[in-house]
C-alpha positions, 0 to 999 in steps of 0.5 A, spaced: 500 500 500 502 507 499 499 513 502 499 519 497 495 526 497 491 525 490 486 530 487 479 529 488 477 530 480 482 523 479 477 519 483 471 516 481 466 512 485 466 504 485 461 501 481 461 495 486 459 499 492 455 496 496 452 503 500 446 505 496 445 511 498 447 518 501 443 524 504 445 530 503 445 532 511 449 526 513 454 529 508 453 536 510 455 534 517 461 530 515 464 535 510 463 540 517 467 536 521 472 534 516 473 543 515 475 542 522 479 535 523 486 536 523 487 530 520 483 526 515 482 519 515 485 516 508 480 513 502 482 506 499 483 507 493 485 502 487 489 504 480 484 504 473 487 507 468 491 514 469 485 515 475 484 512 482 477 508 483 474 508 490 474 501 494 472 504 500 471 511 502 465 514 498 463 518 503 467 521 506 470 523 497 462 525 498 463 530 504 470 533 501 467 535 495 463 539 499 466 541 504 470 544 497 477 541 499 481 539 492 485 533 494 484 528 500 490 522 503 489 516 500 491 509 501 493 506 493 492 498 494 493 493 488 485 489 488 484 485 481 477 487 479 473 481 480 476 483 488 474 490 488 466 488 491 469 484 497 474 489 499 469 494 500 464 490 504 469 488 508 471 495 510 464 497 510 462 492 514 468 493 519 464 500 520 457 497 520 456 502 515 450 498 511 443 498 511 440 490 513 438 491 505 445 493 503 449 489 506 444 482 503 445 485 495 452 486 496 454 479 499 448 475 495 453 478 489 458 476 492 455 468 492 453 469 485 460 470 484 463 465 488 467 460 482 471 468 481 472 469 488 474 462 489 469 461 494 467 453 495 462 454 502 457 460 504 463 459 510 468 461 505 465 466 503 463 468 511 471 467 513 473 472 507 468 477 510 470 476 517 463 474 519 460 468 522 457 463 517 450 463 520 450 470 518 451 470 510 446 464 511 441 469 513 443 474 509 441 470 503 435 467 505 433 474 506 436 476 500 431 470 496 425 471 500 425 479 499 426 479 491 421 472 491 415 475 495 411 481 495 410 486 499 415 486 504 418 493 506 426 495 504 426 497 512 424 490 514 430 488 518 434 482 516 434 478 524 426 478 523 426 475 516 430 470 518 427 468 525 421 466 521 424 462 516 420 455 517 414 457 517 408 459 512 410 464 507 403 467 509 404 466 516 412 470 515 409 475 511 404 477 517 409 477 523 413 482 519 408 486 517 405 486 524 413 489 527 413 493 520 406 496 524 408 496 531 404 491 534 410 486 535 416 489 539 422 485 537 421 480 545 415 479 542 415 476 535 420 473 538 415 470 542 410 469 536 415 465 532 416 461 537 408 460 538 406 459 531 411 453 530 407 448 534 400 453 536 394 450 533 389 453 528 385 457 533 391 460 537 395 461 530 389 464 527 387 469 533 394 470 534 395 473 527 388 477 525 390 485 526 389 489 532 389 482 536 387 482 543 391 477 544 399 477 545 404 474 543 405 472 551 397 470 552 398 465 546 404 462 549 400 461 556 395 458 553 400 453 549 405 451 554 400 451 559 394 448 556 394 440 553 388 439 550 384 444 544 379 445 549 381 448 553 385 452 549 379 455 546 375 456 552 381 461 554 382 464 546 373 465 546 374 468 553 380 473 551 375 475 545 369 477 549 372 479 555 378 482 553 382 480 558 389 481 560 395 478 560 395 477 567 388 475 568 390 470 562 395 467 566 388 467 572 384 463 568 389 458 565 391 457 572 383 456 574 382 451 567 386 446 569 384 446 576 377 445 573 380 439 568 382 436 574 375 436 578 371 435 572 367 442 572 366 445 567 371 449 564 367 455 560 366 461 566 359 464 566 359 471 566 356 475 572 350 480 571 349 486 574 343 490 572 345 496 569 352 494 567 354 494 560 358 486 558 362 485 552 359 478 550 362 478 544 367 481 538 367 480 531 369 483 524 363 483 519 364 479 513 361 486 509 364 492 511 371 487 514 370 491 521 370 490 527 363 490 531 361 488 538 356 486 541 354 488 549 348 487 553 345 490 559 344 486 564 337 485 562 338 481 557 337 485 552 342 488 547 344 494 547 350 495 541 
């Protein structure tokens, strides 16, 4: 390698770079601070032709530019051309500098090109880069899942793609959209995957309607708690007309149990005061696909 000043207008960007984009304001800042520094970090460059092309660096060549400087410290390394994509992501990837999305493109093309590079095993690929094994795994499978499905968000992150590999591809489509909406925190579509993998129907499919009144930790409750179907029901039908708490949902696993072990029934009747308004039930309309309550008075009569 060799360390030189080289002007910024006999540098061009590297084709192969892995970053996709740039904002201006992230620019902006650096170009400030770069005004200010003292010392500037080098650019890794490789020769091409009578110029340099970047192999890592392209943003802080970006922020120079704007900053108005005429030349920058470079790093001048020797990178056959088929090489010059696995340099860049192994220095972008030692800074974490990468989007989930960037980082899949860049090592898929990498696997693509693996005969080139001399990459037998995905392991190879993930030694070269410094990563573990598991990680080029997931990345590629990610990679695979996001260009053969529709609908899934840029911004869906990698850990959550590949936590639900293993299940159906509606049921994975559904669990990323709910963490994409916010209605599953990380912990919790953790939890989810986990229950989903051996839930039956009746959980899966509460579990997974929009807006569920039953989380993640409920139907976990309800699974490792419950044996049979029956009273893994009862517990789900209760949570929808009575809207219960986690809390209260462990309460009433606990008293399920109990019941099946006494032989008394398991369903608990609803305790009618008059005057006070219960939520019997709550459903989505096959018209309008809304949900609709249906809420009695303590008379029997209904009120909505």
């Amino acid at each position: 390698m060799e360390l030189k000043l080289i002007p910024l207008n006999k540098i061009q960007p590297n084709p192969f770079q892995p970053r996709e984009s740039f904002e201006r304001e992230s620019l902006k800042e650096l170009a400030d601070s770069m005004k200010n520094a003292s010392v500037v970090q080098p650019i890794v460059v490789r020769r091409h032709g009578e110029t340099y092309q970047i192999v890592a660096g392209e943003r802080r060549w970006r922020a120079a530019q704007l900053a108005g400087f005429e030349e920058v410290p470079c790093l001048v390394k020797e990178i056959a051309e088929e090489r010059v994509l696995l340099e860049s992501l192994i220095e972008n990837l030692h800074r974490k500098d990468l989007t989930d999305t960037e980082r899949e493109n860049a090592i898929h093309e990498l696997w693509e090109n693996r005969e080139e590079l001399g990459f037998k095993y995905k392991s190879d690929l993930a030694r070269a880069i410094g990563v573990r094994p598991l990680d080029v795994e997931n990345d590629i499978e990610a990679w695979e899942f996001r260009h053969r499905e529709v609908g899934i968000p840029p911004s869906t992150p990698t850990y959550i793609i590949s936590r639900t590999k293993g299940l159906p591809v509606e049921e994975r489509k559904i669990v990323i959209d709910k963490v994409q909406k916010g209605e599953f925190q990380a912990k919790e579509a953790y939890t989810a995957i986990k229950v989903l993998r051996k839930a039956p129907k009746v959980i899966k499919k509460e579990l997974l309607k929009p807006k569920s009144g039953m989380t993640p930790r409920m139907a976990e409750t309800i699974v490792t708690k419950l044996p049979t179907e029956e009273e893994q029901t009862v517990v789900v039908e209760e949570i929808k007309r009575f809207r219960l708490t986690e809390d209260e949902v462990e309460d009433r696993v606990r008293e399920v149990r109990k019941a099946k072990e006494m032989g008394k029934p398991l369903r608990k009747e609803m305790g009618v005061k008059e005057g006070v308004v219960y939520t019997v039930g709550e459903y989505e309309c096959p018209h309008c696909k809304r949900h609709y309550l249906i809420k009695c008075n303590g008379k029997k009569d209904w009120v909505e």
